[in-house]
N, C-alpha and C positions, 0 to 999 in steps of 0.2 A: 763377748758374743760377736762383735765386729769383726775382731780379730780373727773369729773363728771363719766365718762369712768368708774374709778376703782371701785367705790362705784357701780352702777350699776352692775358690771359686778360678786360685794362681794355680792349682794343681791341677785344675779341667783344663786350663789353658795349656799346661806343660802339657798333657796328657793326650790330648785333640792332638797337634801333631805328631806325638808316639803312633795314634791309630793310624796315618795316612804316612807311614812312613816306611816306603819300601826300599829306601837306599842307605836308610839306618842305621847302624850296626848294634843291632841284638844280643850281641856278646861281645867278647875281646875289652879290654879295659876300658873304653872308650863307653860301652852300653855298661858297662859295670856301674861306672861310674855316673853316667844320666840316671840311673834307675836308683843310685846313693840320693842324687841331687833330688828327685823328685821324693825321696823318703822323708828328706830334710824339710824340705818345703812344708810339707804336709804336718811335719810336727813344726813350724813356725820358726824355721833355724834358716831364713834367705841368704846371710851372709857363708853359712856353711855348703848350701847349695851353689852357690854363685862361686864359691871357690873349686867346687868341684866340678863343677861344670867348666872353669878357666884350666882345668887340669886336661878334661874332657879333648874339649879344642886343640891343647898343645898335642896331643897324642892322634889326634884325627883333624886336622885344620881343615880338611877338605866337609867336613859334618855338618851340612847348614840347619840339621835339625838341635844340634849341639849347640850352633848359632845365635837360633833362634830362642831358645829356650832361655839364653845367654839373655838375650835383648830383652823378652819377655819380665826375666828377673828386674832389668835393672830399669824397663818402664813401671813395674809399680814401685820400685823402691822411687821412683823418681826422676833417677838420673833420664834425663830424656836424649841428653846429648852419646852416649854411649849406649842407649836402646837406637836409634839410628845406627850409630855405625855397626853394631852388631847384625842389626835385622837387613844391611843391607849386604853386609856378609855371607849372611846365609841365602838371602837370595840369588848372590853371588853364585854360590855352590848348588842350586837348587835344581840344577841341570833342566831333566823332561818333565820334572814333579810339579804338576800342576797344584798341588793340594798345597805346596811348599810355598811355592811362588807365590799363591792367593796370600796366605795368612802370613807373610813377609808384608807383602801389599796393604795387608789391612793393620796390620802393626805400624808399618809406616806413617799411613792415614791417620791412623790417632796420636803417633808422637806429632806429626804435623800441626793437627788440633789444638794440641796441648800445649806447643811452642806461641805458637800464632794467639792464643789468648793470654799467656805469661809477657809475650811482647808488645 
């Protein structure tokens, strides 16, 4: 039941940036592929997502929501240190996208958190 919980709750996360995402790519392998990742997720398969999403990026490097979704994954898997560099990747790429830039920001903020009490 947990399981079920956090995996739903990783897909609203992947998902929220899908909706505010107008620099996105919708189709082309690149959206093919985030919308694979986000299928995986949903059925509880992170490491299948995170690989298709590391596919994702190589094909669109410039995609901070590809990025994000990136860092996203591997803050709850844990990894805090490559949720940073990821999420600040994508803020990188976030150009005018204010909605991009927040929720970089706020992913930030909590791997911060999360460091600073492990340390």
């Amino acid at each position: 039941m947990k399981n079920v919980l956090l995996f739903s709750i990783i897909v609203l996360l992947l998902n929220a940036c899908a909706v505010h995402a107008p620099q996105q790519s919708r189709g082309g392998p690149a959206g093919v592929l985030m919308a694979q990742a986000d299928q995986h997720v949903a059925e509880g398969e992170s490491p299948q997502a995170v690989a298709l999403l590391e596919r994702a990026v190589r094909i669109e490097p410039r995609n901070g929501h590809a990025w994000l979704r990136l860092a996203r994954l591997h803050f709850v898997s844990g990894d805090l240190h490559k949720a940073e560099q990821f999420a600040r990747r994508a803020m990188q790429f976030a150009g005018a996208d204010k909605m991009l830039k927040h929720e970089c920001q706020v992913l930030l903020d909590n791997v911060s958190r999360h460091l600073n009490k492990a340390g």
